[in-house]
C-alpha positions in Angstrom: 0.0 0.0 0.0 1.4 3.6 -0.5 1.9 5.7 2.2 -0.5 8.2 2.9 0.2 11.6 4.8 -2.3 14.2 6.5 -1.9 17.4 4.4 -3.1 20.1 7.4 -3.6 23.2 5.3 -5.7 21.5 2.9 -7.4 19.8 5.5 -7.3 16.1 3.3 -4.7 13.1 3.1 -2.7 13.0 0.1 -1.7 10.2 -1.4 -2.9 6.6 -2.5 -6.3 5.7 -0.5 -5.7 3.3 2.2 -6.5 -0.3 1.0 -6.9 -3.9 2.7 -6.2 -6.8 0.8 -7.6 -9.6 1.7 -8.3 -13.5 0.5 -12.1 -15.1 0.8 -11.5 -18.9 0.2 -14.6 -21.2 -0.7 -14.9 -24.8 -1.8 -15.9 -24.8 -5.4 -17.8 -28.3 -5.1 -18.6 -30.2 -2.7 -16.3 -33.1 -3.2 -13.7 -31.8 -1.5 -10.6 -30.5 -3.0 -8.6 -27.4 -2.8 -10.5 -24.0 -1.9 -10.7 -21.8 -5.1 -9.2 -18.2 -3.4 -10.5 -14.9 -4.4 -8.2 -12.1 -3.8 -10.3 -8.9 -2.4 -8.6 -5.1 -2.3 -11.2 -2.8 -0.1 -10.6 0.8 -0.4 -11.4 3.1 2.8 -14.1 5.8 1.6 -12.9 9.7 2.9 -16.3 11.3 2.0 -19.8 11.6 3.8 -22.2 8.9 3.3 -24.8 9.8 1.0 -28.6 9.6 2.1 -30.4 8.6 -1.0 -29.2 7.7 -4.2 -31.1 6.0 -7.4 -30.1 3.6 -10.1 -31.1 3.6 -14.0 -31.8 0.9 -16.5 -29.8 1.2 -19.3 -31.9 3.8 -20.8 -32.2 4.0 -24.8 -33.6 5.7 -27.6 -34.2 9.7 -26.3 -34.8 11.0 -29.4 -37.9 9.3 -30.1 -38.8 10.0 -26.2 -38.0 13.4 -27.1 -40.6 13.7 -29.6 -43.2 12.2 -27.9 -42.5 13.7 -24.3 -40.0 16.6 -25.0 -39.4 17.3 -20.8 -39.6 13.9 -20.1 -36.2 13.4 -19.0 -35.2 16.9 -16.9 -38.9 16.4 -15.2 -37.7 13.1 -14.2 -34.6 14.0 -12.9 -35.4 17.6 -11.0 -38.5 15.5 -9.7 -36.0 13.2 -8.0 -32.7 15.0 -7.4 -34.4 18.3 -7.1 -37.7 18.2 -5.3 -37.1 14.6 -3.3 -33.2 15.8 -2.7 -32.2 12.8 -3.7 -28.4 13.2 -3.6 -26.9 10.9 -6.4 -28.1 9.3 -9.5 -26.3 6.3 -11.5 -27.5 7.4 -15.2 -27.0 3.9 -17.6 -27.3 4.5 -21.3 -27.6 1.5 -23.7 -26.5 3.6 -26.7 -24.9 7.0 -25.9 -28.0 9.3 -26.4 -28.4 10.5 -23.2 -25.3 12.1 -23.0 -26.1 15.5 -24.5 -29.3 16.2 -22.0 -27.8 15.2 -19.3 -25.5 17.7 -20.3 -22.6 15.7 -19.7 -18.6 16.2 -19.5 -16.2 13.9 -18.1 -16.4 14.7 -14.3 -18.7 17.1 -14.0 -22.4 16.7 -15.1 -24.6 18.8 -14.3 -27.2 18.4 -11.8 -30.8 20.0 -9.5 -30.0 21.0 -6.5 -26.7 19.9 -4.7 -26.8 16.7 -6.7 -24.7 14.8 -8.3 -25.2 12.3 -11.6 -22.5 9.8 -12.5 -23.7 8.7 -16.7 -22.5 5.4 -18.0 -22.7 6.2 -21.6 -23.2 3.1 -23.8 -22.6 1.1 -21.0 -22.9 -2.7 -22.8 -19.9 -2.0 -24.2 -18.2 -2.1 -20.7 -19.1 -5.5 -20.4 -18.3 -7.3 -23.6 -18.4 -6.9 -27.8 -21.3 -9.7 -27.6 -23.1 -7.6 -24.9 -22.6 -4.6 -27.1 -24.7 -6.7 -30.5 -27.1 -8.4 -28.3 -28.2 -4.7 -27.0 -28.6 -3.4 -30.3 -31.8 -5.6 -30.8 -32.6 -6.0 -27.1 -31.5 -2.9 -25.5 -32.5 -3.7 -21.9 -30.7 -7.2 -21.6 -27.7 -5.6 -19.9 -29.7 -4.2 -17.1 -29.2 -6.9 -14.4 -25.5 -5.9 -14.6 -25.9 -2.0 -14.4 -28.2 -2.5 -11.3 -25.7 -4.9 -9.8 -22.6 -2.3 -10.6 -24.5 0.3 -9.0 -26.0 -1.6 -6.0 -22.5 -2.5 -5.6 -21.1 0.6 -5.7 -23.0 2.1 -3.7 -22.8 -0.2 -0.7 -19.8 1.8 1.0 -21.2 5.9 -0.9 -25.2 5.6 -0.2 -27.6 4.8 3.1 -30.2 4.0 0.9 -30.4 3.0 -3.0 -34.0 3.0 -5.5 -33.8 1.4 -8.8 -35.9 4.1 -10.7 -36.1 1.8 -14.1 -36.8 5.0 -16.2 -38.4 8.3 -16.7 -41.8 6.4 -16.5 -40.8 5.9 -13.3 -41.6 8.4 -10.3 -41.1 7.7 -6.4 -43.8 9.1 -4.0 -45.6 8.5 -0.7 -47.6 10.4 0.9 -45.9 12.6 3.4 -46.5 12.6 7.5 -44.1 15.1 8.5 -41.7 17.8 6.7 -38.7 16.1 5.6 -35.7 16.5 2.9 -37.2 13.6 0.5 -41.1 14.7 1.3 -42.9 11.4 2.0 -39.9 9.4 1.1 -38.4 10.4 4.6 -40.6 9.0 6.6 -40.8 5.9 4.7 -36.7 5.8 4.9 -37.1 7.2 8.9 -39.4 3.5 9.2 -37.0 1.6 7.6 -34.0 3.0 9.4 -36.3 2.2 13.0 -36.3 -1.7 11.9 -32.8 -2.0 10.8 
């Protein structure tokens, strides 16, 4: 691991992140045998814990929702990221055209409110050539991956995670009391009580 130091006037470390490596050993079968070892690198996390963050499909085709529904897609998000506060949205895109709304640039899309949106343009072709010409006639058939990415990601960044499939897509509940997700607080407020 590299060292890390405590840079005072800037108030951050400097330096690699601190990591743990680790080895998780299972038995492959049950007849025995040698375990098959899986070699795990966990990275500390330096930054608040997000409240509520949502997950996309691997959305597709916006010019033709564009035509129909011309708002469709900023409604969607300033509904979510602006009026619930949501904090953080994973953005999937099966074929690169949501890149231009979202107003994207490596590192720095925009977003409502004090949110953030991280966009996964095109994002079969991060999993394989095969993925990338099975999505061109079945766009959605990468999804299961891009939920599992972001569920995964966000295990150590977010309290809470929604899969929002798509613009179609709203959360609501009714609210009890004021909160910064409206009804979704109390619902979360619930959850966090039982866990």
């Amino acid at each position: 691991a590299a060292s890390r130091r405590r840079d005072h006037k800037a108030g951050a470390f400097v330096g690699a992140p601190l990591r743990l490596h680790a080895e998780i050993g299972f038995w492959a079968d049950a007849g025995g045998g040698a375990p098959a070892v899986v070699p795990l690198e966990l990275c500390l996390v330096e930054r608040p814990l997000l409240e509520l963050s949502m997950c996309t499909m691997p959305l597709y085709g916006l010019r033709e929702l564009q035509q129909e529904l011309p708002w469709a897609l900023e409604d969607w998000l300033e509904h979510h990221l602006g009026v619930l506060g949501m904090d953080h949205a994973e953005v999937y895109d099966a074929d690169g055209s949501f890149g231009g709304a979202l107003g994207w640039q490596p590192g720095r899309p925009p977003a409502p409110g004090n949110a953030s949106i991280a966009y996964h343009s095109e994002w079969p072709a991060t999993l394989s050539a095969a993925m990338v010409d099975l999505s061109r006639e079945h766009p959605s058939c990468s999804e299961t991956w891009a939920y599992a990415h972001c569920l995964t990601k966000h295990r150590a960044l977010s309290r809470w995670v929604v899969i929002l499939h798509s613009p179609d897509e709203y959360l609501e509940a009714p609210a009890v009391s004021a909160g910064p997700f409206g009804g979704v607080s109390d619902v979360l407020e619930r959850l966090r009580e039982q866990t």
